[in-house]
Every structure is written in structure tokens, then in C-alpha cells.
C-alpha positions in Angstrom: 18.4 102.7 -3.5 19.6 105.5 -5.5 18.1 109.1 -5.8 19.7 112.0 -7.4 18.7 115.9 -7.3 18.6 117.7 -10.7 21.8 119.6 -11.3 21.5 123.4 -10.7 24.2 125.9 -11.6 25.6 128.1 -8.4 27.3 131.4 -8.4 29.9 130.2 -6.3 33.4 129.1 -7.5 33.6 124.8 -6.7 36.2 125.6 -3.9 34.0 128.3 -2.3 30.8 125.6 -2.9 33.2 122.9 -1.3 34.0 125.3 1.6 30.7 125.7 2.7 29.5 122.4 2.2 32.3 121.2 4.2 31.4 122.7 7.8 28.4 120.8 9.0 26.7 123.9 10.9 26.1 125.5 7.5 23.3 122.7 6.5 21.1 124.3 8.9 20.7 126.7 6.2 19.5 124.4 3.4 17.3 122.9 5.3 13.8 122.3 4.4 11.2 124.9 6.4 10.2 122.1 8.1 12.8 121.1 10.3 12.1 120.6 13.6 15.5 120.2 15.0 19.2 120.9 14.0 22.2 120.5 16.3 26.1 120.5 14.5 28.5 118.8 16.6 32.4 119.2 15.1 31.8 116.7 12.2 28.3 115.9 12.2 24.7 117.1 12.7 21.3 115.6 13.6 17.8 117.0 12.5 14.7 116.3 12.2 11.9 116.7 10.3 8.1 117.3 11.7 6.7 113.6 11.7 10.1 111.9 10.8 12.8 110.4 13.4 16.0 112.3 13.7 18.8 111.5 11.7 22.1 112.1 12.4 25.1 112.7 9.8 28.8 113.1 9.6 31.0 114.4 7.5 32.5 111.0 5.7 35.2 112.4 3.6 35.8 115.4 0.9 37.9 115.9 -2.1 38.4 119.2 -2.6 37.2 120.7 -5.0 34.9 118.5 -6.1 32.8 116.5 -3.6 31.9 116.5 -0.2 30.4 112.8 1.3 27.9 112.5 4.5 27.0 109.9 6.2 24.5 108.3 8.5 25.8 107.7 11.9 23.2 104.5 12.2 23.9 101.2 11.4 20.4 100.8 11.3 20.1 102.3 7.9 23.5 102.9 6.3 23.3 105.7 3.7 25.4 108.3 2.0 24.8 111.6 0.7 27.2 112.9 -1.9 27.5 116.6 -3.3 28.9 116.3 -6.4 30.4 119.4 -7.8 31.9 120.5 -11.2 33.6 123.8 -11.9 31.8 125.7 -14.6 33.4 128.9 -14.7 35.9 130.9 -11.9 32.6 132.2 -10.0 30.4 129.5 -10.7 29.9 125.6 -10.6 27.6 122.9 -10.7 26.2 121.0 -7.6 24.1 117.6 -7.8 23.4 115.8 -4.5 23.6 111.9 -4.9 21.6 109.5 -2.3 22.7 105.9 -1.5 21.2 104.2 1.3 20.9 100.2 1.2 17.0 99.4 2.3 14.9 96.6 2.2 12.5 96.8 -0.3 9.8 97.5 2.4 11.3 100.8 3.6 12.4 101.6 0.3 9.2 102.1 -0.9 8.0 103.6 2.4 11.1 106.7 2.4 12.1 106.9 -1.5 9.6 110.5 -1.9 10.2 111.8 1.2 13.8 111.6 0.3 13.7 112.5 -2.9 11.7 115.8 -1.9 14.6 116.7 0.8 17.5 116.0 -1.3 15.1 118.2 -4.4 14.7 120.8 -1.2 18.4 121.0 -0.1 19.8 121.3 -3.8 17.2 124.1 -4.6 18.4 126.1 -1.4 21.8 125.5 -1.9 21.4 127.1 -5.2 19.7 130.3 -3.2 22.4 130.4 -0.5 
């Protein structure tokens, strides 16, 4: 299963975007207001969301400046989360946040709007942070 956020402009140079994206305590920030939980270890965090299970993520790998990949730290259900980002302009870029998890067609169906609405939610607050 794929989802992607739309892509918003940020008035943030891609390095500076990169940066914060890159230290896992700073995603308590773009969280949705909903979170229950959030806990950042040295390269990952868990939350959770009020009714959901927590999930916990790590940092995977970055390229700097253009991408920054998370993880899930489950086998259980193995999925990434990609920020893609593209340099606009020396104080501005653009951010797009790119799900892929591999679900049976069961959960798939159960998770894909919740999912969509927190990858919507953390894109949208990125772009206010």
C-alpha cells in the first residue's frame, strides 16, 4: 500500500528542512493534536494516537539534502515513511511525505484513512513549523 501527502511549499531552505526532519525528537512537533504519547530515543520514537496502538519508528537512512526515510521498528507491519524534499529557492523547498507499508488486503482497507489523515496532518504542520 501506497499513500502520499500533497506537496506543500516550506519556507525553509531543503538542508534546514533535512536538518530538522532528521532528529527524531522534533516529530513531536508535527504531530497530530491527538497524540496520546511521544517518547524520542537517539534514532527513533514511539507514539501513539488516542484509540490506536503505539507505533514505534527509526530513523532508516537520509540523503542530505533531499530525503529523510523512517521506519517501523515491527516486523509485524513493515512500513516506511519517506520525506521527500526538493529545493525551490535558497529559503524555501518542497516537502511531500511518501507511505509504504506491505499489508494484507484486510488491514489495508482497515488503516489506509487513518493513515492517510496522519501523513495529510504531519505535512500540513510541517509546513507551519
Amino acid at each position: 500500500m501506497n499513500l502520499e501527502s500533497p506537496k506543500i511549499t516550506v519556507n525553509k531552505s531543503s538542508k534546514e528542512l533535512f536538518d530538522y526532519l532528521s532528529k527524531v525528537e522534533n516529530f513531536e512537533s508535527i504531530m497530530p493534536d491527538n497524540t496520546d504519547k511521544f517518547e524520542a530515543r537517539e534514532d527513533s520514537f514511539v507514539f501513539a494516537l488516542k484509540g490506536m496502538p503505539e507505533i514505534k519508528l527509526r530513523m532508516l537512512e537520509g540523503e542530505e539534502p533531499k530525503k529523510v526515510v523512517l521506519g517501523s521498528a515491527s516486523e509485524k507491519f513493515p512500513f516506511s515513511l519517506t520525506a521527500d524534499i526538493q529545493e525551490l529557492e535558497a529559503d524555501k523547498c518542497e516537502a511531500q511525505l511518501l507511505f509504504s507499508g506491505e499489508f494484507n488486503p484486510m488491514v489495508a482497507m482497515m488503516v489506509k484513512n487513518p493513515l492517510q489523515r496522519f501523513i495529510d496532518t504531519l505535512i500540513e504542520n510541517i509546513g507551519k513549523n
